[in-house]
C-alpha positions as CSV (number, residue, x, y, z in Angstrom):
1,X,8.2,-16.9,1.8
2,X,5.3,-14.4,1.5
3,X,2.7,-14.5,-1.1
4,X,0.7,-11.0,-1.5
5,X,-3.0,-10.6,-3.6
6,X,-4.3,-6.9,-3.6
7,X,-7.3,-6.3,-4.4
8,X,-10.1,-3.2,-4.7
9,X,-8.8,-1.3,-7.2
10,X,-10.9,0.3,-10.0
11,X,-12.3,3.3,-12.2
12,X,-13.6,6.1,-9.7
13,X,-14.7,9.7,-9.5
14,X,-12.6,12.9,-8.7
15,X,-13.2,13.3,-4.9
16,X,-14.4,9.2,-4.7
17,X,-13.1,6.9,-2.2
18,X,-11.3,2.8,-2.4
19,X,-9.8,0.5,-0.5
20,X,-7.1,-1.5,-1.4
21,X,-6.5,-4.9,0.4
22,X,-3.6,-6.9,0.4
23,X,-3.7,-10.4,1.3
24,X,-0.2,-12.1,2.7
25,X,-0.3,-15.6,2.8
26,X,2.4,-17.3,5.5
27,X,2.3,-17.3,8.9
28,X,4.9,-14.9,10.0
29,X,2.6,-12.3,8.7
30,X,2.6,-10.3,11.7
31,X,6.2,-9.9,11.7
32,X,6.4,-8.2,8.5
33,X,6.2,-4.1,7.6
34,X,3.7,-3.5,5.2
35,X,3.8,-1.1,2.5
36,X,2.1,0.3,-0.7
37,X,3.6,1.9,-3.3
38,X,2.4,3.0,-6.8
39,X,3.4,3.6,-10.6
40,X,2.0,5.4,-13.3
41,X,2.8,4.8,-17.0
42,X,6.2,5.9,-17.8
43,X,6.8,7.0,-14.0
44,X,9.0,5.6,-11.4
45,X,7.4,3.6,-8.1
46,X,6.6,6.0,-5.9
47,X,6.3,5.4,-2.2
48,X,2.7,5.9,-0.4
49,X,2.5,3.9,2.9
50,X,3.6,1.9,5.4
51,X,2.6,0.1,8.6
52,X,5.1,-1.2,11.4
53,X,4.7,-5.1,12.5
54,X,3.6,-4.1,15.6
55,X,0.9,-1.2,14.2
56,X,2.6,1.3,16.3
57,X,4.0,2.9,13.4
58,X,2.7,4.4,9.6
59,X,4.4,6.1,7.0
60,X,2.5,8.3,4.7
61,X,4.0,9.8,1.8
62,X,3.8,13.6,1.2
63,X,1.5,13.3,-2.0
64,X,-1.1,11.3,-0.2
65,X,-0.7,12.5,3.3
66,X,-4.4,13.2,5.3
67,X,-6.1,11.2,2.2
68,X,-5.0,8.1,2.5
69,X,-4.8,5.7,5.7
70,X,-3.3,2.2,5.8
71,X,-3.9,0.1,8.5
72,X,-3.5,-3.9,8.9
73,X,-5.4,-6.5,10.6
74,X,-2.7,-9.5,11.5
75,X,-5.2,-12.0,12.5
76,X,-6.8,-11.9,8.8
77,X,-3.1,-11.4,6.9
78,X,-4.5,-8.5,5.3
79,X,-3.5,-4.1,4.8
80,X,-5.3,-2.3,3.9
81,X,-5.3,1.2,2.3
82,X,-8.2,3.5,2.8
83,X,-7.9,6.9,-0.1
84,X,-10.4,9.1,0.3
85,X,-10.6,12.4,-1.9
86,X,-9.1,10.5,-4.9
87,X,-7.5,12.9,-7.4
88,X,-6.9,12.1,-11.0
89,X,-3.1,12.5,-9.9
90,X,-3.5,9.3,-7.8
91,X,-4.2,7.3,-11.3
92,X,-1.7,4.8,-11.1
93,X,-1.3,0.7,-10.1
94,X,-1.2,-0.2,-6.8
95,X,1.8,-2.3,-5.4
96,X,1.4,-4.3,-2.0
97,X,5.1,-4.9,-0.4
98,X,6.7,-6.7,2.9
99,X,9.6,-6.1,5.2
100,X,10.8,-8.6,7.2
101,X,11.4,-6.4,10.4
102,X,11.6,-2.8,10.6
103,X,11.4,0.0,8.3
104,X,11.4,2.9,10.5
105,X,12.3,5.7,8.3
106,X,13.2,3.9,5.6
107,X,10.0,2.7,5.0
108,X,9.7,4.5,1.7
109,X,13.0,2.9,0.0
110,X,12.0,0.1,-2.3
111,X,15.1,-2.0,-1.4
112,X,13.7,-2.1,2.4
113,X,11.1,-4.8,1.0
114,X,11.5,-8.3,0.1
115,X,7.9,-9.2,-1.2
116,X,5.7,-7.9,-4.0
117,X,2.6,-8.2,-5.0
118,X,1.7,-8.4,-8.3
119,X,-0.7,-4.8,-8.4
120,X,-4.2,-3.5,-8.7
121,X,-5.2,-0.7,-11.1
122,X,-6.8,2.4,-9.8
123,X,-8.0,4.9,-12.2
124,X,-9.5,8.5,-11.2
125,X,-11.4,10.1,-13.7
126,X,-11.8,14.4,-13.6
C-alpha cells in the first residue's frame, strides 16, 4: 500500500514557475514509477510526466514538453515536478500517481497506475 500527499500548488503569473512535490509513504518507494497527471474543470485527466523506478527513464507529455521536469529523490519518498513558463492553459489540479514496476511507454495510460493522490490546485493567471 502507497499513500501519496502533493503539495506546492497555487495561484501564479503567466510565465511564473512551481513545484509540485509528492510524498509516498511505504517503503517500497523506490520500486514504484511515478507519474503526474492533471484535470481541468469539465476535462478528462490528461497525462504530464513520468519517472522510471530506477530514474533512468521520464516521460513528458507533448503539452508540457521543455517546461516541465519531474524528477524523484527515493531516499526522501518524494517527485517532484518542476513547470517553469506556466501558461494559463496549464490551469488545472495536479494528480500524483504510482506504478508498481515499469511504465515504459505506457507511462501516460491511467490504468498503468495503482496509487493516487488526492491533488493540488494550480492556477495560472494571464
Amino acid at each position: 500500500q502507497v499513500q501519496l500527499v502533493e503539495s506546492g500548488g497555487g495561484l501564479v503569473q503567466a510565465g511564473g514557475s512551481l513545484r509540485l512535490s509528492c510524498a509516498a509513504s511505504g517503503r517500497t518507494f523506490s520500486s514504484y514509477a511515478m507519474g503526474w497527471f492533471r484535470q481541468a474543470p469539465g476535462k478528462e485527466r490528461e497525462f504530464v510526466a513520468a519517472i522510471s523506478w530506477s530514474v533512468s527513464s521520464t516521460y513528458y507529455g507533448d503539452s508540457v514538453k521543455g517546461r516541465f521536469t519531474i524528477s524523484r529523490d527515493n531516499a526522501k519518498n518524494t517527485v517532484y515536478l518542476q513547470m517553469n513558463s506556466l501558461k494559463p492553459e496549464d490551469t488545472a489540479a495536479y494528480y500524483c500517481a504510482a506504478a508498481h514496476g515499469v511504465v515504459g511507454e505506457d507511462a501516460h495510460l491511467l490504468g498503468m497506475y495503482d496509487y493516487w493522490g488526492q491533488g493540488t490546485q494550480v492556477t495560472v493567471s494571464s
